[in-house]
C-alpha positions in Angstrom: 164.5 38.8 -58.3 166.2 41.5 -60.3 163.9 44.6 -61.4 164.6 45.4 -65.2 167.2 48.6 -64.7 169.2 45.8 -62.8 169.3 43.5 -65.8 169.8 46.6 -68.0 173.2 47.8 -66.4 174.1 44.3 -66.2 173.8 43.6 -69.6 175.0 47.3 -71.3 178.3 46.1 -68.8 178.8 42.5 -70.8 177.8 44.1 -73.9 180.6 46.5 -73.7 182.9 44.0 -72.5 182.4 41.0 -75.2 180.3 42.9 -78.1 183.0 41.9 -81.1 185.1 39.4 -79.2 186.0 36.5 -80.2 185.6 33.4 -77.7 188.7 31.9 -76.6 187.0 29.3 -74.8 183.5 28.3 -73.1 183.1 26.3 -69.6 179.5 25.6 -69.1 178.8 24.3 -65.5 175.6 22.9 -65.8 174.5 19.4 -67.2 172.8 19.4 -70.0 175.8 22.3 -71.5 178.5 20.4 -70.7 180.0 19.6 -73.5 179.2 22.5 -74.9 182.4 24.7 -76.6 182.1 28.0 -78.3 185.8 28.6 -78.6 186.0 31.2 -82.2 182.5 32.1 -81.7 181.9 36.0 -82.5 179.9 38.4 -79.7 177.5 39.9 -81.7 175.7 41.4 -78.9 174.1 41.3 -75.3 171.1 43.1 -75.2 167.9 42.6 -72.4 164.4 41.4 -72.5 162.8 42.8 -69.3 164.6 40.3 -66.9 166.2 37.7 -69.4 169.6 38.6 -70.5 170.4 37.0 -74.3 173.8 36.7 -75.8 173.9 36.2 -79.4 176.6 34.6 -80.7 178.0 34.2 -84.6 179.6 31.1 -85.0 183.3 30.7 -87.1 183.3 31.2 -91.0 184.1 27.8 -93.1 186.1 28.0 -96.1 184.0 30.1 -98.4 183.4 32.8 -95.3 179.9 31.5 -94.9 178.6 30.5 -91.3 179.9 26.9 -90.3 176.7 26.6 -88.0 173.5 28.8 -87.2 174.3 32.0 -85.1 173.4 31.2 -81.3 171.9 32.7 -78.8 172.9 32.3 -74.9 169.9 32.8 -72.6 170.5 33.5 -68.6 168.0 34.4 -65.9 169.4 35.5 -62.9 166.6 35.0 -60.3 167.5 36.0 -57.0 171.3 35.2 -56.5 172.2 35.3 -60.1 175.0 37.8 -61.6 177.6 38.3 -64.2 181.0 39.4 -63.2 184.0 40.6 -65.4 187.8 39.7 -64.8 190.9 40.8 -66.5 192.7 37.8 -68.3 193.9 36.0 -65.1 192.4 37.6 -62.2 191.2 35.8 -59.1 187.5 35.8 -58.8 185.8 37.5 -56.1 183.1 34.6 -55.9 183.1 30.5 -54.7 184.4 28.9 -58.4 181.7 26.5 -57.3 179.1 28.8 -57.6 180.0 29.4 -61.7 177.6 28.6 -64.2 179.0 29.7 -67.3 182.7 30.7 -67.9 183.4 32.9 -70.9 187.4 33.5 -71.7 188.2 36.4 -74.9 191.6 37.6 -75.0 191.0 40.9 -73.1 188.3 39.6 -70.7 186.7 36.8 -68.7 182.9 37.0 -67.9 182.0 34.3 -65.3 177.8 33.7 -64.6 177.9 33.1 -61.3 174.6 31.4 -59.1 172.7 31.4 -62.5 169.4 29.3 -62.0 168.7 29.4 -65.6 170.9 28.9 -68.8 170.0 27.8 -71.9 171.7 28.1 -75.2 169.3 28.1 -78.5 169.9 29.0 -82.0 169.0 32.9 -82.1 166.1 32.0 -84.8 164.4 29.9 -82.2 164.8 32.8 -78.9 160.9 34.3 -79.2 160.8 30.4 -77.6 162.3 31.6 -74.1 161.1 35.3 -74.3 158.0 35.8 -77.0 155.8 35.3 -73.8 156.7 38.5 -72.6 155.2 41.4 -72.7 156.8 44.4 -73.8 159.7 46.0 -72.1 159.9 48.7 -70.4 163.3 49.3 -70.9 163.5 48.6 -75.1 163.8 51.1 -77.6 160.6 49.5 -78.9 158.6 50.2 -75.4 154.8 49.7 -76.6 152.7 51.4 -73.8 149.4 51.1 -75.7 150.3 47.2 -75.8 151.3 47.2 -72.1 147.9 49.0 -71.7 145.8 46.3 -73.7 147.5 43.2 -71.6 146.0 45.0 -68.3 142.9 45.6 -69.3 142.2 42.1 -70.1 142.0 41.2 -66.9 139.8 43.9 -64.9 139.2 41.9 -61.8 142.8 41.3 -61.3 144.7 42.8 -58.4 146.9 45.6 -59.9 149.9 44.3 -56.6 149.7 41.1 -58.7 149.3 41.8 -62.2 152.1 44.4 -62.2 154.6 41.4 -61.1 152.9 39.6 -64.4 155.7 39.8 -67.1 153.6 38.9 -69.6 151.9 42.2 -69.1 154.9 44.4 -69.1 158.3 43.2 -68.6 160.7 44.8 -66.2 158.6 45.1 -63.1 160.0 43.7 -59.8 158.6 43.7 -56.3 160.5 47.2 -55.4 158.8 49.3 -58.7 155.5 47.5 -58.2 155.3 48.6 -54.7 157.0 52.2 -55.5 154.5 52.8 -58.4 151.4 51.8 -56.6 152.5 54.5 -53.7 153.0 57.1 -56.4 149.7 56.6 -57.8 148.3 56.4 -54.3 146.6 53.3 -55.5 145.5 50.2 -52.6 147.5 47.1 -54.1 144.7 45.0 -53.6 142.8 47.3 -55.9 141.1 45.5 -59.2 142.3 46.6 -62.2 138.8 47.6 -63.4 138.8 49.9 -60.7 141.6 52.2 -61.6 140.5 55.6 -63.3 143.7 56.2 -64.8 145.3 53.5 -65.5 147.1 54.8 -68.3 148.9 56.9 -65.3 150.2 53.3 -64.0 152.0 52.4 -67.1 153.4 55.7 -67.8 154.7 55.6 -64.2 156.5 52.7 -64.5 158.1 53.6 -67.3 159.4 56.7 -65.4 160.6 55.2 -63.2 162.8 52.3 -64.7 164.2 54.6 -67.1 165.2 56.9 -64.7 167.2 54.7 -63.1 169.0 52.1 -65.5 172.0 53.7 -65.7 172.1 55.0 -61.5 174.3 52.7 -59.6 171.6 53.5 -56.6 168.1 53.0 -57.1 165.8 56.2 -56.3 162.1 56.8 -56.6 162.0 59.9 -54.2 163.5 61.9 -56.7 166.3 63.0 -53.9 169.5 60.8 -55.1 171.5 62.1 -52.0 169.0 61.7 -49.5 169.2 58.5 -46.8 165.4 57.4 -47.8 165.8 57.0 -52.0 163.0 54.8 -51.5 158.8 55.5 -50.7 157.9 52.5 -49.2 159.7 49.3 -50.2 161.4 47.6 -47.5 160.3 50.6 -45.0 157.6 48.7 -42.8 156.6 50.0 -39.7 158.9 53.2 -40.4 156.8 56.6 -40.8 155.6 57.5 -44.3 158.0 60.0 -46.2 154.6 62.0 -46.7 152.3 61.6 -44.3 154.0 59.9 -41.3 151.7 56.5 -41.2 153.6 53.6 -40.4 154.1 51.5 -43.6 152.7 48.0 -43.6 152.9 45.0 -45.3 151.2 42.8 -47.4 151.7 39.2 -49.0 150.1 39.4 -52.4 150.6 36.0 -54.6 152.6 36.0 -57.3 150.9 34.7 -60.8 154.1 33.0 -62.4 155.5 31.5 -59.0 152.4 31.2 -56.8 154.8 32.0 -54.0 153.5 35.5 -51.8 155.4 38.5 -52.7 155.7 41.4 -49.6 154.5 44.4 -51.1 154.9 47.9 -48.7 152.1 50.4 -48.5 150.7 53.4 -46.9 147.4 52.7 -45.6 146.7 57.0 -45.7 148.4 57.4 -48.8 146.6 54.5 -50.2 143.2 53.7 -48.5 141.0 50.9 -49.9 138.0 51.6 -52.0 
């Protein structure tokens, strides 16, 4: 699944693209949008809610320039194959035409959703519906850390490798940052939330870190952009820690939202058990 800085340059990327265009035709693959058309719809903008990516759209103007219909708002997840690509008018895609969800014609662009589990299309009054669960996001301009701060605490005898996965805690998170930031902090994943002295230094953390990278085409937590290892320990196992030289392991911590078990890396030196 997509951390949040993916999502971010994804969306700032259709946001440039489409922000004030008008729709020159819509070509929803999935059932229950089929008939669906936005043809004269306006882009207002694309903006990001930790993971979720919402397009909100102004319908045409009737006769006495008011509104014809409430302004929309197009919702897409991407989940793990999910992505939005842009074409020039005419250009071949690079992906199976299969594999499109959502195809989005203006007259100087074509953005195609490509492997898109989820797509749902709401009017823009009714949106808190897919996202008002969330917690807040890392990655907005409104980026509440004493909020983010209140939603851990609630649950002290939580695992801080699962909770930090928990988008209604804080939104943004993905297995990569939740693993980076518990190396940084040299805190055991396992580790209850009740447990952790300074857990303030976990939020604060996290934020770094995804707003460090949301506008780096290459992720990098070591603070070395150039170096062959930008990461601590995500996706490392059984290499040598970058600081102390212990193999990194690996374990599978549930997930609270898809009950699936997550890998998450860790340095057993670095980050001993209480």
């Amino acid at each position: 699944m997509p951390e949040g800085d993916s999502v971010y340059r994804a969306t700032a990327g259709l946001h440039r693209a489409l922000a004030g265009e008008i729709l020159l035709s819509s070509d929803f693959r999935v059932p229950s949008l089929a008939t669906t058309d936005l043809t004269n719809y306006v882009v207002h903008e694309v903006v990001p809610v930790g993971k979720h990516l919402l397009m909100r759209l102004q319908p045409p103007v009737d006769a006495t320039g008011e509104f014809s219909t409430k302004p929309l708002t197009l919702h897409s997840h991407l989940l793990m194959e999910g992505r939005w690509d842009l074409y020039a008018p005419g250009e071949r895609w690079n992906r199976p035409a299969h594999t499109a969800r959502v195809v989005l014609k203006t007259s100087t662009v074509t953005a195609v959703g490509f492997d898109i589990a989820q797509v749902r299309l709401v009017p823009t009054e009714q949106e808190t519906e897919l996202v008002g669960h969330l917690g807040p996001d890392l990655l907005s301009a409104h980026w509440d850390p004493e909020l983010a701060l209140e939603n851990l605490r609630r649950t002290p005898r939580q695992g801080i490798g699962q909770a930090l996965l928990d988008q209604r805690i804080m939104a943004g998170i993905g297995n990569v940052y939740r693993c980076e930031i518990l190396f940084l902090r040299r805190i055991h994943p396992l580790t209850k939330i009740g447990e952790i002295a300074d857990l303030p230094a976990v939020v604060q953390i996290a934020h770094r870190l995804l707003n460090v990278n949301k506008d780096r085409a290459r992720r990098v937590t070591t603070g070395q952009e150039r170096t062959r290892e930008p990461l601590w320990v995500y996706g490392r196992a059984g290499k040598p820690c970058l600081r102390c030289g212990t193999p990194i392991g690996v374990l599978k911590i549930p997930s609270t939202a898809e009950g699936a078990e997550r890998d998450c890396f860790w340095c057993s030196h670095c980050q001993p058990a209480r």
